[in-house]
Structures are given as C-alpha cells and as structure tokens.
N, C-alpha and C positions, 0 to 999 in steps of 0.2 A: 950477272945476267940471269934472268930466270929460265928456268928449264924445265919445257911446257911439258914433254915430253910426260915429267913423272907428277902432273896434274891432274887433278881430277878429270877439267876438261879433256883431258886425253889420256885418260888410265884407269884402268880399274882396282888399282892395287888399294888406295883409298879407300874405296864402298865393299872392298873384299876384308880390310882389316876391320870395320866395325862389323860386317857380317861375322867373325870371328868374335870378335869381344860380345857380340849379341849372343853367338849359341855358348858361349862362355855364361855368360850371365844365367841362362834357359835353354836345353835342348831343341824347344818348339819355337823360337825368335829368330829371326833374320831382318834385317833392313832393306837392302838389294836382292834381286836377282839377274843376276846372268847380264848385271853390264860388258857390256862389250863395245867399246869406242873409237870411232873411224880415227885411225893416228894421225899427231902432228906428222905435218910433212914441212919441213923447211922449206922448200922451194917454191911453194906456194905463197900469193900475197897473202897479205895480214888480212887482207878482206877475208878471200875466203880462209884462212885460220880463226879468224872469229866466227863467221858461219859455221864451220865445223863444231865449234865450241858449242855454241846454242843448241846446234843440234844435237850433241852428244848428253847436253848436260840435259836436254827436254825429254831424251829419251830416257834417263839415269831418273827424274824424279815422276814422270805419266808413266813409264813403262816399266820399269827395274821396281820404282818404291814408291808408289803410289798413294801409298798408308802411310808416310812419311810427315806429312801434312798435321793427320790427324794424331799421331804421337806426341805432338809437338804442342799441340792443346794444353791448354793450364790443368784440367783438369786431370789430378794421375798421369800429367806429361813425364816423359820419361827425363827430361831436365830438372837436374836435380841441385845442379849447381845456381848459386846466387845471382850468376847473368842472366839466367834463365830467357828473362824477356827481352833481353839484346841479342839472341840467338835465334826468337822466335823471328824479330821484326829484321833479322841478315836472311831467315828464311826466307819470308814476305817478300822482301827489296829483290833475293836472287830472284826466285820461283816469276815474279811480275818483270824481268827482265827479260828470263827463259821463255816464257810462253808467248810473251807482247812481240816481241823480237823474231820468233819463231815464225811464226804469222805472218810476219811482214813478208821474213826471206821465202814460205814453204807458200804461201797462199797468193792467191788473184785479192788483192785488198783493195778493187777499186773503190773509190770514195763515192760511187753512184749510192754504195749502201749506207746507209746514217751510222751502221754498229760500226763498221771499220773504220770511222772517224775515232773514237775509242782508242780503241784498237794500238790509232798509229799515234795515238795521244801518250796513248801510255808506255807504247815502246822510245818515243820523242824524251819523254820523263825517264826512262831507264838509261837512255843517253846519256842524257843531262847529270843523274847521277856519278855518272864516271865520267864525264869528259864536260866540264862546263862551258855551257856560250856555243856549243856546238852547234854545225849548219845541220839545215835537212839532212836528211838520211843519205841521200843519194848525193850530197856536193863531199862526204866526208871525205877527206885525203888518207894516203898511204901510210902517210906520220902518225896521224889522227887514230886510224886504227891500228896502228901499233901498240897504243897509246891502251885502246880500250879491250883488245887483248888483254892486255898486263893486267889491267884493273879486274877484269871478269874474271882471269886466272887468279887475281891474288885473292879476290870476296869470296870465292867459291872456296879458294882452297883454306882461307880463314875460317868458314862455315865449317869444314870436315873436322879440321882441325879442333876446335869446340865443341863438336857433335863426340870426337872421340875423347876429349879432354871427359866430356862428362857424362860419357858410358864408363871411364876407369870410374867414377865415383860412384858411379849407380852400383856396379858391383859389387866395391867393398863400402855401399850405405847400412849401416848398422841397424838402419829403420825397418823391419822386418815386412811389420805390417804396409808399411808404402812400397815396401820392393815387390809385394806382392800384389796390391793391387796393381801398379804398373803393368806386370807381365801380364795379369789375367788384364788390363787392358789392353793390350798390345797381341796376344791372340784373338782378343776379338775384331781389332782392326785387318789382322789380316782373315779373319775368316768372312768378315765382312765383304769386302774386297774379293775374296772368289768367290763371294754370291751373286756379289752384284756384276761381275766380269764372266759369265758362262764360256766367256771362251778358255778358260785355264782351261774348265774341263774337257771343249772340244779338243784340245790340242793329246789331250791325253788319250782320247778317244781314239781319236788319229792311228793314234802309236794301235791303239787295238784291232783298228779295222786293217791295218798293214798287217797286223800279227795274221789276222782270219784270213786274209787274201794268202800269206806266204803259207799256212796250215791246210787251205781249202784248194790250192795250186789256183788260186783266182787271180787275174789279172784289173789292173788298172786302167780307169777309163782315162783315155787322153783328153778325150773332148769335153770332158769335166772335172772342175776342181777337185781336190781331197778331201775340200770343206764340204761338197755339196755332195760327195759319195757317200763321205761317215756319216754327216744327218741322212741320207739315203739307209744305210746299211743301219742305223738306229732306231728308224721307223719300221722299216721292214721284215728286219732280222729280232729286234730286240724290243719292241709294243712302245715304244717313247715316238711320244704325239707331237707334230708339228713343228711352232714356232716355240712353245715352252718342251721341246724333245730333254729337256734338262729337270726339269721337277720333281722327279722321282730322287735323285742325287742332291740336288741343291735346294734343299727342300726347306727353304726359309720362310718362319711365321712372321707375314709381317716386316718390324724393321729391327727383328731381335734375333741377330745371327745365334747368339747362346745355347737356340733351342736347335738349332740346324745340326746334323749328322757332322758338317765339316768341322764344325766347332766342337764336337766331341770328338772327334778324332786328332784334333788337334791338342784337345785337352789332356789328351791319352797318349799323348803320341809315343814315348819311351816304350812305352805297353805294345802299343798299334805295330809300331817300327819293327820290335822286337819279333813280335806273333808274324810278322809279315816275311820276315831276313830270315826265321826260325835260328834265333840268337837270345841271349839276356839282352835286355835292357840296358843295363851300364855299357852296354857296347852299342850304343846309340850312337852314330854320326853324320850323319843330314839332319838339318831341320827341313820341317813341311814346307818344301822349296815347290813353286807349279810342276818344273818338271820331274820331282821324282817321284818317290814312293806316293804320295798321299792320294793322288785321284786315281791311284791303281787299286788301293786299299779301299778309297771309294765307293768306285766303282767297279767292285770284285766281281761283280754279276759277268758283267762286260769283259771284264778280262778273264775269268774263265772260260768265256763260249768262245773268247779270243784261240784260248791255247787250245780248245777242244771242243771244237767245234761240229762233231759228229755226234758228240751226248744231246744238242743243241740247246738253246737259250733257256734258262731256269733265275726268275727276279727273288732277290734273298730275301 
C-alpha cells in the first residue's frame, strides 16, 4: 500500500532534496522554495485527499518553482539525460492536471463563460488520463478516487524521481561547457521570475518597514493591510513612485533580466553573500532563496534607513 504520507503530494522532503542536489551542483540554484504542504490526513475521504493533492502540488509548481517550466526547455534544459523528452511531456501531462483541476475545485467555473468550457475539458482529459471511461466530475465515486489519488501520487512522484535521477547526472556531466551554460541559464530563470513577480520584493520590504516601525517605536495600522503601509512607508519615506514604487530595485531593460541588478547579484552571489554575512565565500550556504539575504542586499538603501532610521533615507 502506498504511503502518501512521504509524497510529494504531501511532503516536502522530495523538492527539499533536489533543492540540495541544485545548490550542490551551484551555490546560486535552487528549484523550490519554502514548500510547505497541507498533510495527508487519513480520515479524510479520497475526495478531499485528492483536492489536497492538487492543491499542494499547484502551489509546489505556481508558487515554490515557477521557473521550473522553463528549465525544462530543450534549449540548455537542465535534462541531461537521454529521456529528456519523456520527462518533459510527464511535466506537461502533471502541470495540465494541476492547474485544470485546480480550477475546477478553487473557482466559480460556471459554464455561462465559453473559456471555462476549456477549462473543464481539459481537466475531463486529465481525468481520463488516470482513470479511463470515467463519469463527470461530480458522479465520481469513493472507489474511483481512490483510484486517482494513487495515480496522481504515483506520476507525480515518478516525475521527482527522474527530475533527481538526472540532477545526479547533471553534476557529474563531464561536458563543462553545457554545465555551464545550464547554470547561467537557470540563474536567469530565476532572476527573471523576481522581475517579473515585484512581490518577492515587497515581501522583503515588509521585513523592513516592521524593522523601522520596531526602531522608530512606530506602531501598526490595523485598519490597513502591511502591503498597503510598506508601498505607503515606500513612497513617503523612501521617493519610490506609485504603482512601479519597485523600479529603482528591479530595474529590468526590457525582457533581458542579464542586465538587471538582481541578475548580478545573483551572478556574484558567493561574493554578495559573503560581503553581506562579513565571512569568506566558501562559507556560502543559502542560495538566492526570495526570503533571505538577496533582496536585503538588494535593497540595501531600504534596509539601512530600516535599522537607522534617524540618519534618514540616502538611495546608493
């Protein structure tokens, strides 16, 4: 009997170990961040054990690894092994399961809209996949999804399973030159990705304007969010304009993260880390994960008026 337990669908131990074999590979790589997955619970039906799944596993590829996608690309993909493109297309198959399915359970999909006809076409097809001949959505039985538990559990965790099969390869690939474009592709994915997501950086922000409130003996407004104080405390305290109050930091030309700050710090990062920790280098151990070091490094401007906030706001 399988034992959902230590699943992907419900664990993060999986997307923790290739995070490890990634900053093994590169100090500056990671795959995941900060999955965290609502647990099996026995007691529960399979129905909702399978909801849980979708949701965990939707969060784990939109939210944890988002760049995951684009790795996976033929070009400089980081698969290096000869299945390469059966890995890509158990990607495809999960990913259009995950999202289709998601949808179904998390949204209003009434069929008034023509898109959610799609929608519930293609979650009907991700069905059918693992359970064939299967009824509507809604007549499915307790058996039934017993059934497609198992299945989702076993794709997904055949997926990891291949994903870490062929990060041990990418390691010890003797191809110098391809392991290296890989990784400088794979930093651009993720420096991509906190370009085009400004929220990593608010989130970090956060952390600073809590720092200035607890520094300044300033209090929190109740009657408004944290999000709408720090873009508050960003405009007013620190000259970052508007609805781009992020520009100055994520200063991308274009659709060429390479030339952007984050990308060279990412590029640096041993260095960056170092000068940051006030350590060497070889004693590097985070990678450029959203919540640590790197948007503090960032946005040094911000986090120094954070901790000292009487010399007040000076942009580097």
């Amino acid at each position: 009997m399988m034992d959902y337990t230590e699943s992907i669908c419900f664990s993060a131990e999986p997307a923790e170990e290739l995070n490890r074999k990634a900053f093994g590979l590169d100090c500056r790589l990671f795959m995941f961040a900060y999955y965290e997955p609502k647990q099996y619970r026995e007691a529960e039906s399979k129905r909702s054990q399978f909801l849980t799944a979708i949701v965990n596993l939707y969060g784990l590829f939109k939210d944890c690894g988002p760049f995951l996608g684009e790795l996976l690309k033929t070009r400089d993909s980081i698969l290096v092994t000869p299945k390469w493109k059966a890995i890509q297309n158990d990607y495809n198959m999960l990913f259009q399961a995950v999202t289709s399915l998601r949808s179904i359970f998390c949204h209003n999909n009434s069929l008034c809209y023509p898109l959610n006809e799609d929608i519930l076409q293609r979650a009907e097809n991700s069905i059918s996949e693992y359970l064939p001949n299967a009824p509507d959505i809604e007549d499915i039985t307790e058996t039934q999804w017993t059934i497609l538990l198992q299945k989702l559990c076993t794709a997904a965790d055949d997926f990891f399973q291949e994903l870490s099969s062929n990060m041990n390869l990418l390691v010890s690939c003797k191809d110098v030159s391809r392991k290296n474009r890989i990784i400088t592709r794979w930093i651009t994915a993720i420096s991509s990705c906190y370009l085009e997501n400004p929220d990593y950086l608010l989130n970090a922000m956060a952390g600073m304007y809590q720092l200035y409130l607890l520094e300044t003996g300033g209090s929190f407004d109740p009657s408004k969010t944290l999000r709408q104080q720090t873009r508050y405390w960003l405009r007013t305290c620190c000259g970052a304009s508007g609805k781009t109050w992020y520009a100055f930091w994520l200063d991308k030309s274009g659709s060429d993260a390479p030339t952007s700050k984050v990308y060279a710090i990412i590029h640096d990062w041993k260095n960056q880390w170092a000068q940051w920790n006030c350590c060497e280098p070889t004693e590097c151990e985070e990678a450029p994960l959203p919540g640590g070091d790197l948007f503090r490094i960032l946005a040094q401007d911000i986090y120094t008026f954070a901790k000292q906030p009487y010399l007040g706001y000076r942009q580097f």
